[in-house]
C-alpha positions as CSV (number, residue, x, y, z in Angstrom):
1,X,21.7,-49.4,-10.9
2,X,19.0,-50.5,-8.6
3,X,15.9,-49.7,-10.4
4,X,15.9,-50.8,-14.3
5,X,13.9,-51.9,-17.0
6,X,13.5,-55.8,-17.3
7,X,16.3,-58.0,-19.5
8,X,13.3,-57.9,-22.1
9,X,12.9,-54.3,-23.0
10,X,16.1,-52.8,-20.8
11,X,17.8,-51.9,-24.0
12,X,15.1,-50.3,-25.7
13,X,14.0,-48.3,-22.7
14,X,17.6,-47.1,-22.5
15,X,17.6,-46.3,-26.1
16,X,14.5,-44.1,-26.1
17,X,16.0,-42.3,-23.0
18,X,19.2,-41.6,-24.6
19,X,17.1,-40.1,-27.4
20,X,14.7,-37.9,-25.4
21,X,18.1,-36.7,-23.5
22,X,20.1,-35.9,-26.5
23,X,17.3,-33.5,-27.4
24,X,17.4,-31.6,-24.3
25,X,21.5,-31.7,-24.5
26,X,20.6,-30.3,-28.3
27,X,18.6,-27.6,-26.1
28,X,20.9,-26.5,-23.6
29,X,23.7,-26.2,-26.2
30,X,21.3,-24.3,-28.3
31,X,20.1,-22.1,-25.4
32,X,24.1,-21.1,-24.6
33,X,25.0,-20.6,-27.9
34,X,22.5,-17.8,-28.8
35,X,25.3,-15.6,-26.5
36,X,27.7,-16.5,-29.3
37,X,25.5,-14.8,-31.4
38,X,24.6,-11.7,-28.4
39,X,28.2,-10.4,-27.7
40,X,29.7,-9.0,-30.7
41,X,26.0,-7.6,-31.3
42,X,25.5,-5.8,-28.2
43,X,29.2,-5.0,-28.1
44,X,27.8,-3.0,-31.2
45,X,24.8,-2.1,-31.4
46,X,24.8,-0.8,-27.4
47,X,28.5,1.0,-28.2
48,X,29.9,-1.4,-24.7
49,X,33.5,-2.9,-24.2
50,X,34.1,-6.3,-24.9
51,X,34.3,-6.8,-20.8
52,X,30.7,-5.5,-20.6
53,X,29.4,-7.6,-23.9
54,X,30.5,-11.3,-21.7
55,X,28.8,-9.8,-19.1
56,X,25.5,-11.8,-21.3
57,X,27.3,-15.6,-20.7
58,X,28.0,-14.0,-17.0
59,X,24.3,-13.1,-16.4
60,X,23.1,-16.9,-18.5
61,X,26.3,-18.9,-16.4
62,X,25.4,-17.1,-13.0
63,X,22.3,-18.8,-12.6
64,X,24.1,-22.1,-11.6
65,X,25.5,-20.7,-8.2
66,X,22.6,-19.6,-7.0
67,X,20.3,-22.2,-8.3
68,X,22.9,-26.0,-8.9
69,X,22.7,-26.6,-5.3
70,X,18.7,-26.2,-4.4
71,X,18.0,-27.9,-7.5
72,X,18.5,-30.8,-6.0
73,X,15.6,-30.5,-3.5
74,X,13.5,-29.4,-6.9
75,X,14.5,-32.6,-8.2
76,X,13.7,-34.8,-5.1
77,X,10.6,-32.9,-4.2
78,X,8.8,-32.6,-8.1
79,X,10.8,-35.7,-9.5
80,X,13.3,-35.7,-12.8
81,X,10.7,-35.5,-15.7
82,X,8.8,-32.4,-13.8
83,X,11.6,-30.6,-13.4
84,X,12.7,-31.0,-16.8
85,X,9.8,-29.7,-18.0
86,X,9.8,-26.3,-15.4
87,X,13.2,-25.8,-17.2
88,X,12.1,-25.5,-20.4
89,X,9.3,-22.6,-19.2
90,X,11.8,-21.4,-17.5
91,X,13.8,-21.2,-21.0
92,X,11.1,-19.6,-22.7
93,X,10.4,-16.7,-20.3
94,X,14.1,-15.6,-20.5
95,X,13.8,-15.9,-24.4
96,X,10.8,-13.9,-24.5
97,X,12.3,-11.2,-22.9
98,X,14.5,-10.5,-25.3
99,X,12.5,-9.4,-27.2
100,X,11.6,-6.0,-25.2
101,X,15.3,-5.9,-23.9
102,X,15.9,-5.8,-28.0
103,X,13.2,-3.1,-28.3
104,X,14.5,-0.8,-25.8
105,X,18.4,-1.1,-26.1
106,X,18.5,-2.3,-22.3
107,X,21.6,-3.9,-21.6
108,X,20.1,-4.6,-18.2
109,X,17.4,-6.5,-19.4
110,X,19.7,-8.3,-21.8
111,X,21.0,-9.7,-18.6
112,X,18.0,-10.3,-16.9
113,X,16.7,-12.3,-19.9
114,X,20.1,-14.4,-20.2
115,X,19.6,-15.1,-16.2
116,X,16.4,-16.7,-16.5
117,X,17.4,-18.4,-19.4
118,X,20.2,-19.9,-17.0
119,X,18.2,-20.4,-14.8
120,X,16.0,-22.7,-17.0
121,X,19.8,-24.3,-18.3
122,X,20.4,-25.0,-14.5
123,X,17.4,-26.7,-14.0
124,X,18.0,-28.8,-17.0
125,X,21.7,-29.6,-16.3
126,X,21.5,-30.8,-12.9
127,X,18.4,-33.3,-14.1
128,X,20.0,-34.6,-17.6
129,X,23.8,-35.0,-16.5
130,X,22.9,-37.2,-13.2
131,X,20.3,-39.0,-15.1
132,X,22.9,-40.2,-18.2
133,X,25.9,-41.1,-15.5
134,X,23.4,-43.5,-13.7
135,X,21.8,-44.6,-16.6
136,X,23.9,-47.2,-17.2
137,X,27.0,-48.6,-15.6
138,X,29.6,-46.2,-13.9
139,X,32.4,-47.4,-16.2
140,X,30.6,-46.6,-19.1
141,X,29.7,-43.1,-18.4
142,X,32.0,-41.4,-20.1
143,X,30.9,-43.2,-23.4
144,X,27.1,-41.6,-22.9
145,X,27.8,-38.7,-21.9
146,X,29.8,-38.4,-25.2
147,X,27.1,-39.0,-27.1
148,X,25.2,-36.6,-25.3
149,X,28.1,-34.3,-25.6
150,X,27.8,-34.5,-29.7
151,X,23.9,-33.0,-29.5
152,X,25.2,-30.4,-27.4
153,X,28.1,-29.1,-28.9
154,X,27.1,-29.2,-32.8
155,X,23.6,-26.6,-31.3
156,X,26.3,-24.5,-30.2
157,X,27.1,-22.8,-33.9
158,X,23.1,-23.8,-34.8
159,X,22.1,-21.1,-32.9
160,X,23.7,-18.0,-34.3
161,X,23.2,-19.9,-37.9
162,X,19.9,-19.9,-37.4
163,X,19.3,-16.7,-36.3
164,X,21.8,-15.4,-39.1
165,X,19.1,-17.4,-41.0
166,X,16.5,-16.3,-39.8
167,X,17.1,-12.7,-39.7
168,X,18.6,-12.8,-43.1
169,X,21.9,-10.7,-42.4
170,X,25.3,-11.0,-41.9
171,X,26.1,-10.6,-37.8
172,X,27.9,-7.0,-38.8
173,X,24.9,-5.8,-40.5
174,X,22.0,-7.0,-37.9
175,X,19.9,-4.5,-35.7
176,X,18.7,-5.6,-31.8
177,X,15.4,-5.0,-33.8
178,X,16.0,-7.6,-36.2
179,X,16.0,-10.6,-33.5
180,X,11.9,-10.7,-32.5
181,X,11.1,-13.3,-35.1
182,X,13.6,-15.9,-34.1
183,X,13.2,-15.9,-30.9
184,X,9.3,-16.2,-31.0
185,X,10.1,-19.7,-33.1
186,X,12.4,-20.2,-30.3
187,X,10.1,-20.0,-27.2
188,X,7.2,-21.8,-29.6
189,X,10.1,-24.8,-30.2
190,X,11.3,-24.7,-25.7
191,X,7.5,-24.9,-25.0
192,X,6.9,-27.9,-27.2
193,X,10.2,-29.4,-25.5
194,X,8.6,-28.8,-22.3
195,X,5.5,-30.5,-23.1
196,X,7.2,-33.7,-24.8
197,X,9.4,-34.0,-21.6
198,X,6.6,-33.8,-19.4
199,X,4.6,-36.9,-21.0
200,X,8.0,-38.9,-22.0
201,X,8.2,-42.5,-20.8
202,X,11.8,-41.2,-19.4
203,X,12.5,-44.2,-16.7
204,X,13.1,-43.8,-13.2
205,X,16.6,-44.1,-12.2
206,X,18.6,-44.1,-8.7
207,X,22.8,-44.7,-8.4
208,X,24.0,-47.3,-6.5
209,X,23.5,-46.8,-2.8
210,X,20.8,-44.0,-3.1
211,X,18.6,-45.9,-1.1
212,X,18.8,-47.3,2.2
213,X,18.3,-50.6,1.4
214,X,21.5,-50.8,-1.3
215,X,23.2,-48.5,1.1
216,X,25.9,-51.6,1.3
217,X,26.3,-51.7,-1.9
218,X,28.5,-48.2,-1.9
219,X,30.8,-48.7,1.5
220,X,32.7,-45.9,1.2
221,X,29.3,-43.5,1.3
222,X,28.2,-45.6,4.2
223,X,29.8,-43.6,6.7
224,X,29.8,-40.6,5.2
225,X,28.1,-37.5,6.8
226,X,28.0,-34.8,4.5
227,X,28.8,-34.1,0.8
228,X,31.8,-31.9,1.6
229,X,33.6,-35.1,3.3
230,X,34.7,-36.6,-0.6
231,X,37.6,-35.0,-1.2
232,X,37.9,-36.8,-5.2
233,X,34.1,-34.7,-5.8
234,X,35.5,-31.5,-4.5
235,X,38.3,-31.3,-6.4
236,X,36.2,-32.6,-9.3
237,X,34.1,-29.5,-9.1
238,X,36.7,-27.4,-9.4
239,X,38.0,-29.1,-12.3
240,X,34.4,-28.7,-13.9
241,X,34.5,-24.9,-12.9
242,X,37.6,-24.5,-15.0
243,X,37.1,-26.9,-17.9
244,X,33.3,-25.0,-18.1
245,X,35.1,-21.7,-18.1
246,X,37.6,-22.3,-20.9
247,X,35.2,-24.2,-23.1
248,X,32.7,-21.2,-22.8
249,X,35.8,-19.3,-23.7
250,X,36.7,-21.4,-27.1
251,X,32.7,-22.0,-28.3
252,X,31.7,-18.1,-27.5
253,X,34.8,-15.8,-28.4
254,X,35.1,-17.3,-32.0
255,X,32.4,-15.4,-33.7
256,X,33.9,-12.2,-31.3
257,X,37.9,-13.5,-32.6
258,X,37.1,-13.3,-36.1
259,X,35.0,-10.0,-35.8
260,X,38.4,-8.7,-34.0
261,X,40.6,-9.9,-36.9
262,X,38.2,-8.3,-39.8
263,X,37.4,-11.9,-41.1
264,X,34.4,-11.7,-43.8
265,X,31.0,-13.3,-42.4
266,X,32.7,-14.4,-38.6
267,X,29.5,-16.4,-38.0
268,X,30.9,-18.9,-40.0
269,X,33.9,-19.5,-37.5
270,X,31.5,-20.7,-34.9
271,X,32.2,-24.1,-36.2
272,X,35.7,-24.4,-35.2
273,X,35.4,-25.6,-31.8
274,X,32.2,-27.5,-32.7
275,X,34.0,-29.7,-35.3
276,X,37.1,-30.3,-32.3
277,X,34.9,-31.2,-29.8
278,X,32.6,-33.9,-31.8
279,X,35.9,-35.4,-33.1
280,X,36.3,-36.1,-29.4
281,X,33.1,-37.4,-28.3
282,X,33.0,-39.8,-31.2
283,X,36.7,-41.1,-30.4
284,X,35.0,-41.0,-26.8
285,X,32.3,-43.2,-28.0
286,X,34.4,-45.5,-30.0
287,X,37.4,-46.0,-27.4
288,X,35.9,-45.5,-23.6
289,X,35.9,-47.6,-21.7
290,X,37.1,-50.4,-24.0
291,X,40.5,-49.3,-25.2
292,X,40.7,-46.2,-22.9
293,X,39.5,-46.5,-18.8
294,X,38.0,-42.4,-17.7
295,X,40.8,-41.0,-16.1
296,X,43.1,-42.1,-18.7
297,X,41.1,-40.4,-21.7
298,X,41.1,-37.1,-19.1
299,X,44.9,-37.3,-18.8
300,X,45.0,-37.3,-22.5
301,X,42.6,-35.0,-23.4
302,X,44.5,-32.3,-21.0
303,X,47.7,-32.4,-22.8
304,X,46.1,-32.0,-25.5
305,X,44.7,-29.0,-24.6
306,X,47.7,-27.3,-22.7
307,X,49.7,-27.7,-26.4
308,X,46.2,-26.3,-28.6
309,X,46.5,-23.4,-25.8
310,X,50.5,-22.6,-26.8
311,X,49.4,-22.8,-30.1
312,X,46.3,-20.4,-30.2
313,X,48.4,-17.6,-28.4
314,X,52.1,-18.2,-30.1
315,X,51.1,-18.2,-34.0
316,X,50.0,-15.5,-36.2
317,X,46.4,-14.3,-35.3
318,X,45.0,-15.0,-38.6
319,X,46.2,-19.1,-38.1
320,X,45.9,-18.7,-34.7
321,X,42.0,-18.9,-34.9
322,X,42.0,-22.5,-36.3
323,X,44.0,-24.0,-33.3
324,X,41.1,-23.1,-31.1
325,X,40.4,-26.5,-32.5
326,X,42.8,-27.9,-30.2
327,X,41.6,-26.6,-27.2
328,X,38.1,-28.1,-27.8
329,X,39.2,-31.5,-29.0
330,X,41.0,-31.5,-25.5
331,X,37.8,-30.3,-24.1
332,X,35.9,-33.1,-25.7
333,X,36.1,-36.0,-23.3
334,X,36.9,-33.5,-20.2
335,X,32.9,-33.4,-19.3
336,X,32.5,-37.2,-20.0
337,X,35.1,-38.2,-17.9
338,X,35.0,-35.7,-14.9
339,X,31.5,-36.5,-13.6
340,X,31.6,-40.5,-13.3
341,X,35.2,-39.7,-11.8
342,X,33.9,-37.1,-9.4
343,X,30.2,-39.0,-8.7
344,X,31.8,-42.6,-8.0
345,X,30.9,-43.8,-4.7
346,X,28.8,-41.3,-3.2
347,X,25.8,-43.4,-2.6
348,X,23.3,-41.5,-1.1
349,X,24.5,-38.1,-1.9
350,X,24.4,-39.1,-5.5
351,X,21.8,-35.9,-6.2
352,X,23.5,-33.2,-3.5
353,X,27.1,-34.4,-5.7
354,X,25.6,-33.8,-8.6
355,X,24.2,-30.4,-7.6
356,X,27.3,-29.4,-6.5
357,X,28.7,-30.3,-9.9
358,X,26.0,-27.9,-11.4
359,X,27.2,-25.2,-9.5
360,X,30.7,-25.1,-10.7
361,X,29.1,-24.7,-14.4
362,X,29.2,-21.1,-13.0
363,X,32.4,-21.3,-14.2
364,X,31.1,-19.9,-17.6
365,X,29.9,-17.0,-16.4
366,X,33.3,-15.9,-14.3
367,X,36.1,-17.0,-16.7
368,X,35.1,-15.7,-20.3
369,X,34.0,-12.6,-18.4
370,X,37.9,-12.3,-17.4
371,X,38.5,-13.4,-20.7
372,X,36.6,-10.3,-22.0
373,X,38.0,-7.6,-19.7
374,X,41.6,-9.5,-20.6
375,X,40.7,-8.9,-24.2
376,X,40.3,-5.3,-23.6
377,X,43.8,-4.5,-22.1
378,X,45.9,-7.1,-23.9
379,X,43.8,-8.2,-27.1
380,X,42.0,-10.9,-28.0
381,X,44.9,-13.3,-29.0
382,X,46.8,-12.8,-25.5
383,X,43.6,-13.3,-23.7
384,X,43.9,-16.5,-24.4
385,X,46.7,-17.5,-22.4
386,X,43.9,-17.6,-19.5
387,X,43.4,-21.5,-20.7
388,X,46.4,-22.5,-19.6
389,X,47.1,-22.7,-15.3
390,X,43.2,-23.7,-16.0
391,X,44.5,-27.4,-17.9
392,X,47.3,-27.4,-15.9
393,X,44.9,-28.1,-12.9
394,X,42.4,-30.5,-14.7
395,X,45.7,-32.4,-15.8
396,X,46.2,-32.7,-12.1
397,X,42.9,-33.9,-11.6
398,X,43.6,-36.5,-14.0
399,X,46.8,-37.6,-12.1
400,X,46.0,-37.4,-8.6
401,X,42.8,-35.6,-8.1
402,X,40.5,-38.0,-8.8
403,X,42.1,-41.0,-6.5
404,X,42.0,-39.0,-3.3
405,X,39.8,-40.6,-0.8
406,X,39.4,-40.3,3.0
């Protein structure tokens, strides 16, 4: 780190940022899992396919292709806290237009509201993720970013709670109509998170060898050209492309799996994947990197998820639900571990590496969509087996991937 807080208050300071940042990782796992909640509704309400209902995580995931990349110049340009806080308007325009989309049935304007609510998630991503690797020391990432992993994945099932809640109905019973009132406490909450992160004592922060002058502190960057010349980032953004896909897949088919299997009040089963994943992040927080090193808890966590993938599409459907379990307790430390693995030594192109690792988030707009058009021709249990080739790769990552150098 080249610019921290004094011995005196560093801790503190790093505390009160943690804090600030586990709200907005609360956020963005609050903002994703309203499409939990959207599918199985506009699969019925609108009379779609299943294919067509994803297309709502495509439209919200999307965003991060066209936007990871220049967000890094929005970023550099406006600073970290200012771009935060264009996020979270961001959020609340796309939430806001729900609200017509729900008034006149308009699947395209479902989409065009979960777009600019990705875009606002894209905004937000590529600020929060850099800002908790560098925070501290690189070895220690993966330990942050599981706490931040914990805020984010527990708003996943919050979000179709509350608007179950809210609304006051079961998910089977619930008209597009019936969604207004949430979602204007919704954009009231995003615009008061935009305000706070505007005037929040957030510190500045910069990765080793992001300036000239500690350039030499990060020797492999040194004679580095361009972003595309680390071969261990590139193949860490694919690995984030596929782990992003298949954890969309186990956190936003579950209320859509237990709809499909005629389970009573599938809201409910929104917290399976929830529960795996903070299981994870706390062992995360407990053993990384004292008892486990980064790459080591990704090699785990990949098996782990290649035998909670045979066991999801080889048991009867009705158990087969609970061993989505698996597959996010695998997925639990994958996010923790892959950026500090992909982001060491980039020096200087610490924020274009970190953009690019934005832009594979994309992959939870493309993979659950196959998932859904998968689910349609071969049913929702068989769909599954999508996971797989997808950990076989990250477990490769975990191997070999991540050592490659040039």
């Amino acid at each position: 780190m080249s610019t921290q807080p004094t011995t005196g208050t560093k801790t503190n300071s790093q505390f009160l940022a943690l804090v600030i940042l586990g709200t907005m990782f609360f956020a963005i796992g609050f903002a994703l899992g309203i499409n939990s909640y959207l599918i199985p509704l506009l699969n019925k309400a609108l009379g779609i396919s299943s294919g067509e209902s994803y297309l709502v995580l495509a439209a919200t995931f999307s965003a991060f292709l066209i936007f990871g990349y220049p967000a890094s110049f929005v970023i550099k340009r406006i600073g970290y806290k200012r771009t935060m806080a264009l996020s979270f308007l961001l959020f609340s325009i796309g939430f806001y237009l729900y609200i017509p989309s729900a008034r006149l049935e308009s699947l395209p304007l479902f989409l065009t509201a979960s777009f600019l609510s990705g875009m606002g998630n894209t905004f937000l991503q590529a600020t929060v993720n850099p800002y908790v690797t560098i925070l501290g020391p690189m070895e220690s990432a993966a330990q942050r970013m599981s706490i931040m992993g914990i805020m984010n994945k527990l708003a996943w099932p919050v979000a179709p709670l509350f608007l179950a809640l809210v609304i006051g109905k079961s998910v089977d019973h619930v008209k597009l109509s019936d969604t207004t009132l949430p979602f204007i406490i919704i954009i009231g909450v995003f615009i008061l998170l935009g305000i706070i992160s505007l005037f929040s004592p957030l510190p500045e922060v910069k990765a080793v060898g992001e300036d000239e002058e500690s350039a030499a502190d990060c020797p492999y960057a040194a004679n580095k050209t361009s972003i595309w010349q680390f071969p261990h980032l590139l193949l860490g953004v694919l690995a984030l492309f596929f782990y992003v896909g298949v954890e969309t897949i186990s956190l936003g088919t579950l209320v859509d799996y237990a709809e499909s299997l005629d389970l009573p009040n599938p809201e409910l089963y929104a917290w399976i994947a929830p529960v795996g994943l903070v299981v994870g992040y706390i062992a995360g927080i407990v053993l990384i990197p004292k008892y486990l090193s980064q790459s080591k808890a990704l090699l785990i966590s990949s098996w782990v998820a290649i035998i909670g993938s045979f066991l999801v599409v080889l048991t009867p459907p009705e158990i087969s639900i609970f061993f989505i379990v698996f597959i996010a307790l695998g997925c639990a430390l994958m996010w923790p571990a892959l950026w500090p693995l992909a982001m060491t030594d980039l020096g200087r192109f610490t924020k274009a590496g970190s953009s690019l690792m934005v832009v594979a988030i994309v992959g939870g707009a493309l993979i659950p969509t196959i998932y859904g058009f998968l689910k349609d021709f071969f049913g929702a249990q068989n769909a599954y087996w999508l996971a797989l080739p997808l950990f076989l790769y990250i477990l490769f990552y975990a191997l070999k991937g991540h050592k490659i150098r040039t």
